[in-house]
N, C-alpha and C positions, 0 to 999 in steps of 0.2 A: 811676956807682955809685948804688945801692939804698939804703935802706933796710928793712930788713925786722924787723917787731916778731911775737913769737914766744910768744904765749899762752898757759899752759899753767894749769891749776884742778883741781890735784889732790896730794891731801897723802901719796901713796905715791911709792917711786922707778920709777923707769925699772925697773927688774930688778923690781917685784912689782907693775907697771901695763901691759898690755896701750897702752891709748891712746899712753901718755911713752913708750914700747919703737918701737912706730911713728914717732912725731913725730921722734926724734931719728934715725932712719933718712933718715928725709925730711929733715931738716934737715941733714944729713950729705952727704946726695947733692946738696942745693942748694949747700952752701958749696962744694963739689968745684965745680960749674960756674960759681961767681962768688964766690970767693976777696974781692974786691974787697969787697962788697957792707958792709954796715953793718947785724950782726945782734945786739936787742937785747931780751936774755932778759925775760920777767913770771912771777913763779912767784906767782899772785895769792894763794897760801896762806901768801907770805912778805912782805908788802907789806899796807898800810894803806890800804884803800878806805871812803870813807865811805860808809854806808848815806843815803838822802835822806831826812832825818829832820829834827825841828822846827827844830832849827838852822839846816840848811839851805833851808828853805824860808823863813824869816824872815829870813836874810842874804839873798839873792837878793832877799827884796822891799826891803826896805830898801835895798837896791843900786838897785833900780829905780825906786823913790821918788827917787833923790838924795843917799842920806845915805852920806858918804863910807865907804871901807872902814875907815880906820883906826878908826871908829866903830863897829863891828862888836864884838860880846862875843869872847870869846878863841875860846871853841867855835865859833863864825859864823865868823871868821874861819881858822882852821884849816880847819874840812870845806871852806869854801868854798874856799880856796888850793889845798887839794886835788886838789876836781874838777879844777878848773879844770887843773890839770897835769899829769893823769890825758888829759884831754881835748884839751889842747896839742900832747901828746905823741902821741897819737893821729896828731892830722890830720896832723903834722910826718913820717912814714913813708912808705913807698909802697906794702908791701906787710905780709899780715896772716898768721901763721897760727896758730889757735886748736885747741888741743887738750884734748879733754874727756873724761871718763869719760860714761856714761849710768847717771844716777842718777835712779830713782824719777819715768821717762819724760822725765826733761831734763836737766838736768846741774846741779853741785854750786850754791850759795847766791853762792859769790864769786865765779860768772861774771855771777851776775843783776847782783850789786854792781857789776860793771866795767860791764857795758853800759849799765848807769842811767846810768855815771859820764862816757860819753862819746856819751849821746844829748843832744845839748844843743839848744837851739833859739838858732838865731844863727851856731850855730859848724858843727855838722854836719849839722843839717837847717834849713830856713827853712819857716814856714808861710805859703802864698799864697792867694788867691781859690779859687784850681784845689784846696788841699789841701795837704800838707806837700809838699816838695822835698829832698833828698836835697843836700847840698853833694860829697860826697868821691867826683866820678865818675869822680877819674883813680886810681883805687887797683886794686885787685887781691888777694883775699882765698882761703884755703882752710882749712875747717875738716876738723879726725882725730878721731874718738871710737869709741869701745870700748864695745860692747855685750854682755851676758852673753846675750842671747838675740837670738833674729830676727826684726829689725822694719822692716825693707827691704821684703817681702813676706811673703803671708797675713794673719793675722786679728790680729796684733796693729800692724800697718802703722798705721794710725789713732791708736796712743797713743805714737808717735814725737813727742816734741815737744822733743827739742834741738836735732836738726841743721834740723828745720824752722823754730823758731824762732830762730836763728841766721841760716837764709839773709833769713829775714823782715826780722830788720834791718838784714843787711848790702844787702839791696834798698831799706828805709826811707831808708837813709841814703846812699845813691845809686851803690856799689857794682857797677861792670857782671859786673865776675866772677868767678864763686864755685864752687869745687868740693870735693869733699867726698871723703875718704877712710873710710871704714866698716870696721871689724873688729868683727864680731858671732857670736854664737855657741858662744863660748867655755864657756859652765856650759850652756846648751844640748846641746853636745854636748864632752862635755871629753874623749872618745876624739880630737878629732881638734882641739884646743884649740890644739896646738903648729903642727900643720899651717896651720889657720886665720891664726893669728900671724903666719907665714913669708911666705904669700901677701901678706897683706895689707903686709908690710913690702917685698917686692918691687915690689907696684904704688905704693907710699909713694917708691920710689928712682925707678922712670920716673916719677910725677908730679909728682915735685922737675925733675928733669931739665924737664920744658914750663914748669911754674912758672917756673923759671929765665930762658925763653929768652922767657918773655911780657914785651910792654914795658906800661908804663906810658902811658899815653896825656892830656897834659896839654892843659889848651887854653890 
């Protein structure tokens, strides 16, 4: 049995979000082929992520210094417990999948919040001579996101920066495979919006179905 933690950063529902309309197609077809498996929702626009703000940079040092936690201001101590469980929880999965709107060429504020909150140094990545290291190689990740226009190809390809920036850390952070589901087009071309939609929640059921049948690779 799995783990599978279930990303979603966007404050509309399923029925008036393109992305959540996908993702639960996909998530739908996945639990069809592994029933078993252990799938646990984030609806990051319902959940308390700290921003890494002076608190938290001062609890961390002070942590580092030696001064115990219970020494911590209340504030220090909250954000930090936080991360910290935000992050736990993380590494504690096997498998990932993140789904996003495309806002203003990346995506919404509280996905930036979550991936601050579990790029940690120690726990998910180590820094070495050679340069950072990546800890979480046995995982397995796919992100979904919803574009109003087309940026897969032609001339706006270049100001895509959430699925790119996305794969970027799921590479940072030692991630071997990551694949990406795309639905774009939609205010682009909203004759053919519905159509678009359908395709894309089709190719969302067969790549739950490989998602599914991928192992996990632990050393």
């Amino acid at each position: 049995m799995s783990k599978l933690l279930y990303i979603t950063a966007n404050p509309k529902t399923a029925e008036q979000s393109y992305s959540l309309a996908v993702g639960e197609a996909f998530l739908e077809a996945y639990r069809n082929e592994r029933p078993n498996d252990e799938v646990i929702r984030l609806d990051l626009y319902e959940m308390d992520i700290p921003y890494i703000d002076t608190d938290v940079f001062s609890g961390w040092g002070k942590l580092q210094q030696g001064t115990a936690f219970e020494q911590l201001s209340a504030d220090e101590k909250d954000k930090v417990s936080r991360i910290n469980a935000l992050t736990e929880q993380f590494i504690a999965v096997d498998k990932y999948v993140f789904v996003t709107p495309f806002w203003n060429f990346s995506f919404p504020p509280k996905m930036k919040a979550y991936i601050d909150s579990i790029c940690i140094a120690g726990k998910t990545f180590r820094y070495t001579a050679q340069g950072p290291v990546g800890l979480l190689t046995d995982k397995l990740a796919v992100h979904i996101q919803a574009r109003g226009g087309v940026y897969s190809e032609g001339p706006a390809k270049e100001l895509e920066f959430g699925d790119r920036y996305l794969k970027t850390i799921f590479g940072f952070l030692g991630i071997p495979s990551v694949d990406s589901i795309i639905v774009e087009g939609m205010a682009q071309m909203p004759d053919e919006a519905e159509a678009i939609k359908e395709k894309a929640i089709a190719q969302a059921r067969e790549a739950a179905v490989s998602f599914a049948k991928e192992r996990v690779h632990t050393s």
